[in-house]
C-alpha positions as CSV (number, residue, x, y, z in Angstrom):
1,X,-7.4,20.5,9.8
2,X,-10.4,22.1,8.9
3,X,-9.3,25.5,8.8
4,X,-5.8,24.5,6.7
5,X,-8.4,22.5,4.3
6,X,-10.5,25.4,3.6
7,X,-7.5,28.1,3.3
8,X,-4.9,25.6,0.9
9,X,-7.5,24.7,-1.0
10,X,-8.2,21.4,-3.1
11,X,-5.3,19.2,-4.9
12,X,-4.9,18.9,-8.4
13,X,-7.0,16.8,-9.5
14,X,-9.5,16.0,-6.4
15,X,-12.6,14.9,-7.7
16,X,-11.4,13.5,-10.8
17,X,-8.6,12.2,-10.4
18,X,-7.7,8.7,-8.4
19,X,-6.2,9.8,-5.0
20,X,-6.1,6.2,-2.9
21,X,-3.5,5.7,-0.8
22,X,-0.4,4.8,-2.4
23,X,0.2,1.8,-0.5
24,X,-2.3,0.2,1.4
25,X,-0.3,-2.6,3.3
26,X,1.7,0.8,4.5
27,X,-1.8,2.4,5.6
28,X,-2.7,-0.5,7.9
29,X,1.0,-0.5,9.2
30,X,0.7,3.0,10.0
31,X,-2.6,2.5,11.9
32,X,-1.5,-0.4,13.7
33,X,1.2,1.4,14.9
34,X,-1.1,4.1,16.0
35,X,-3.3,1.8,18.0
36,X,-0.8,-0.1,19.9
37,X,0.9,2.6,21.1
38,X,-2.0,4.7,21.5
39,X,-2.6,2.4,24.3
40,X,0.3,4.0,26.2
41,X,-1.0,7.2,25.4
42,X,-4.1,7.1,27.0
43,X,-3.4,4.0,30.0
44,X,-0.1,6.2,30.3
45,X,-2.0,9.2,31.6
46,X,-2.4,7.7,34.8
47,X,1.4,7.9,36.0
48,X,0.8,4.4,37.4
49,X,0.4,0.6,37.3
50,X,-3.3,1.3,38.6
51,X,-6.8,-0.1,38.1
52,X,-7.6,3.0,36.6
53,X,-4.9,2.9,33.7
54,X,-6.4,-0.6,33.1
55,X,-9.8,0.5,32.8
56,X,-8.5,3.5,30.4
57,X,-6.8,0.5,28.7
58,X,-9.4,-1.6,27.8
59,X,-11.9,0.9,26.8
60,X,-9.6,2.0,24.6
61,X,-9.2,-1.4,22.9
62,X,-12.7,-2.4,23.2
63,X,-14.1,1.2,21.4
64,X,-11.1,1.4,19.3
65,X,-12.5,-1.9,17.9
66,X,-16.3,-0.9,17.8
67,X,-15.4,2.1,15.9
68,X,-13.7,-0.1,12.8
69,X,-16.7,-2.5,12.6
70,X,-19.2,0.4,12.7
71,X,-17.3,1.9,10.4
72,X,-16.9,-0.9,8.2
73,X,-20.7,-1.6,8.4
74,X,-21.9,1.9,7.5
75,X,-19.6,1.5,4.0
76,X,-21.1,-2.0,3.4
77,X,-25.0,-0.7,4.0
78,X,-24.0,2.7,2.2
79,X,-21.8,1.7,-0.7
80,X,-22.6,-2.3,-1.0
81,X,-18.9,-3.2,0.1
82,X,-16.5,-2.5,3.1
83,X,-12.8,-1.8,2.7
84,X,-9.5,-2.1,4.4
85,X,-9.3,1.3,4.2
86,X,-12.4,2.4,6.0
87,X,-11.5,0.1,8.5
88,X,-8.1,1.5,9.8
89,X,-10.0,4.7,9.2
90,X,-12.4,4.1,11.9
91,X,-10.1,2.5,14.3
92,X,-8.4,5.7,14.0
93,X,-12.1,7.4,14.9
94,X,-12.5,5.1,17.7
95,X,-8.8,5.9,19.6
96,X,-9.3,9.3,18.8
97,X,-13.1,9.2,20.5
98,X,-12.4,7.2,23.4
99,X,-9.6,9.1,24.4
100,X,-11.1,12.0,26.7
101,X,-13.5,9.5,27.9
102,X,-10.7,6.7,29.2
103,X,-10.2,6.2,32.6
104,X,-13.8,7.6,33.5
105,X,-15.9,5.5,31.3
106,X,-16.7,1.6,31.7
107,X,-16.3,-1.1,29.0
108,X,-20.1,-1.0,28.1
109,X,-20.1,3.1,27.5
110,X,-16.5,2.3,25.5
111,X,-18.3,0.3,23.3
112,X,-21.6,2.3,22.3
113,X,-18.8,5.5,22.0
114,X,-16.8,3.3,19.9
115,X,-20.0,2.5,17.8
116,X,-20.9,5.9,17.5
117,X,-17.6,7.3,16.3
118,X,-17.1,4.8,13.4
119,X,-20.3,6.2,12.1
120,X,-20.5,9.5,12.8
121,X,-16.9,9.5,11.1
122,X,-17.9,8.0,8.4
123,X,-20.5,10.3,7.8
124,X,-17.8,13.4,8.2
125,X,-15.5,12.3,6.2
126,X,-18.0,10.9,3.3
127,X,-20.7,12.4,2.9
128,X,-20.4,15.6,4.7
129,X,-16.8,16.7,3.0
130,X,-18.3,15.8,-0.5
131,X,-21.4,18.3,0.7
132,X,-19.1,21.2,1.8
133,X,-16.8,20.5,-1.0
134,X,-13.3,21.1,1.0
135,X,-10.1,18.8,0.2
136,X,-9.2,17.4,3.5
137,X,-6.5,14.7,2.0
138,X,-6.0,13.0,5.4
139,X,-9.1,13.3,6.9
140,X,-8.0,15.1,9.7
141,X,-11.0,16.7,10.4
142,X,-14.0,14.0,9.6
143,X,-12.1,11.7,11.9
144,X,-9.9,13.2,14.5
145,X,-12.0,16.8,15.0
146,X,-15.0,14.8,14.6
147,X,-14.3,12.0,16.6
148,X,-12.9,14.1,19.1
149,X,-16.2,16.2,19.6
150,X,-18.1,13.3,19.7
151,X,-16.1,11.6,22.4
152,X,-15.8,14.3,24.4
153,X,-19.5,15.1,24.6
154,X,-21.0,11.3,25.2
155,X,-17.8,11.7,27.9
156,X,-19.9,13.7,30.4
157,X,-23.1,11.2,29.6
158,X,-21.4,7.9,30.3
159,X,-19.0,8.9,33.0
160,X,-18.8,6.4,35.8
161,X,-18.4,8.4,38.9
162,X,-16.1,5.9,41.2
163,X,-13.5,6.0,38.4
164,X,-12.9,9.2,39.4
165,X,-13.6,8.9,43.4
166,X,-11.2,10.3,45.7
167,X,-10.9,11.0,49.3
168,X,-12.9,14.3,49.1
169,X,-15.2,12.9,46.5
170,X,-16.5,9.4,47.3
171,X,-18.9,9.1,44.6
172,X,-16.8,11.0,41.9
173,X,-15.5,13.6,40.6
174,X,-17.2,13.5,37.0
175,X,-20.3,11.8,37.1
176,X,-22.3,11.0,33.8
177,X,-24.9,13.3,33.4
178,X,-26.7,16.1,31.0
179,X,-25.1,18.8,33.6
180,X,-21.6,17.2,32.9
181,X,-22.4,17.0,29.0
182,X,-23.3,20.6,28.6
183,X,-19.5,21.7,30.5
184,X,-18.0,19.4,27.8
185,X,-20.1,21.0,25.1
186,X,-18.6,24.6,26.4
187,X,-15.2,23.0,26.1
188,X,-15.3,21.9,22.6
189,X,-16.9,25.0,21.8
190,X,-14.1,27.0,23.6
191,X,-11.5,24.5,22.2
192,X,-13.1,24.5,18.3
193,X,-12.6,28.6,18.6
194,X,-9.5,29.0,20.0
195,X,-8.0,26.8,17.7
196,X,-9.7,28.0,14.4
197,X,-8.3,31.2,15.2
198,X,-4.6,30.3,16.0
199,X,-4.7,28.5,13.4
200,X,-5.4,31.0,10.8
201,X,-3.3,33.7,12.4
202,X,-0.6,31.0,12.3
203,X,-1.5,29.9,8.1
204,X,-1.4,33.9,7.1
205,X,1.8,34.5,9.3
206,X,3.6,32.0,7.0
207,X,1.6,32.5,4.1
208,X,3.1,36.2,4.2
209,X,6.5,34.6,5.3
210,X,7.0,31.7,2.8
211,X,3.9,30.7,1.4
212,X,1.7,27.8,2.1
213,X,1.5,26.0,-1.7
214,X,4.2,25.0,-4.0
215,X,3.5,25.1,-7.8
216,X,1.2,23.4,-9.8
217,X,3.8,21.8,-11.6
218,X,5.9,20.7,-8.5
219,X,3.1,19.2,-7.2
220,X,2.2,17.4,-10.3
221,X,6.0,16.0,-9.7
222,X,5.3,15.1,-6.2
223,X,6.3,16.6,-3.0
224,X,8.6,13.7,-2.0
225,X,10.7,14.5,-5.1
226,X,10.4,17.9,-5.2
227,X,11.3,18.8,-1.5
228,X,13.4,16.4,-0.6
229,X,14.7,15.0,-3.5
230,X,13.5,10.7,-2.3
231,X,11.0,8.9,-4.0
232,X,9.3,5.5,-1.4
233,X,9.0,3.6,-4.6
């Protein structure tokens, strides 16, 4: 998200402009979708109806919440107000966060990640994309790259080890520790590079091939209209 950000460019208009979301009942639709079926994403993993796909279940509930009311909170302290808006936006952080860590973390761990996220998201997608100046219109980087670093890093510090037991490993196979947290830190890393890179081979290959912006004055009409010829309303 980043990457496409930074090589697309800004919108017409960003920064002066008003760019809320066009419908806002349609926002929270669209996250509540994404959190009641993100429950089969990350329970689901398990391949079966086991203690472990519950635990990975509720953690995901409980920091999917945390994450919207820490989110929520860091708007009201920061701006003087909270808003629908922020909090889908950090439910979003939160199911994104606790996702590497369910089914090894318990509920306590899922909540302090959840806390974490909503913040440290809010933070990304405020004050640090206003700082770096790039257009990122979804957020996909302040709260799904972001979130996802940050969950997979406090992964390896708050992983309970019998989650993960089996027969050849009684106490665990990942056990929280600062060990465990630096092999997550070489995987993002690893992950953060490979996929900046592909990426950006992937953007210039169709850049060259059929370009990656439409006009200015299609997209003053609107992409809805101009590509596909519908308009929601």
């Amino acid at each position: 998200g980043l990457v496409c950000a930074l090589v697309l460019g800004k919108r017409i208009g960003y920064g002066t402009d008003n760019m809320a979301p066009f419908n806002l009942a349609l926002a929270v639709i669209g996250a509540s979708l994404l959190w009641v079926g993100w429950f089969g994403f990350n329970a689901g993993s398990a391949v079966a109806a086991s203690g472990r796909a519950g635990m990975a279940m509720a953690v995901t509930q409980i920091a999917t919440a945390a994450a919207a009311l820490g989110w929520m909170f860091a708007e009201w302290i920061t701006k003087g107000k909270p808003s629908v808006l922020g909090v889908i936006s950090g439910a979003v952080a939160g199911l994104v966060a606790i996702t590497p860590a369910s089914g090894f973390v318990l509920p306590g761990a899922a909540l302090v990640i959840g806390v974490i996220a909503g913040v440290i998201c809010f933070w990304s997608a405020t004050w640090l994309k206003h700082t770096l100046g790039y257009d990122d219109s979804l957020d996909a980087f302040g709260v799904h790259g972001v979130g996802g670093i940050v969950g997979a890093l406090l992964t390896g510090w708050f992983a309970y080890g019998p989650l993960s037991a089996d027969a050849g490993h009684p106490d665990g196979v990942y056990i929280g520790s600062l060990a465990q947290v630096k092999i997550q830190a070489i995987a993002v890393a690893a992950t953060v590079t490979y996929t900046a890179v592909a990426t950006l081979v992937i953007l210039l290959v169709v850049g060259a091939v059929v370009g990656l912006r439409v006009s200015q004055e299609e997209e003053r009409e609107g992409l809805d209209v101009v590509l596909h010829g519908e308009r929601l309303g």
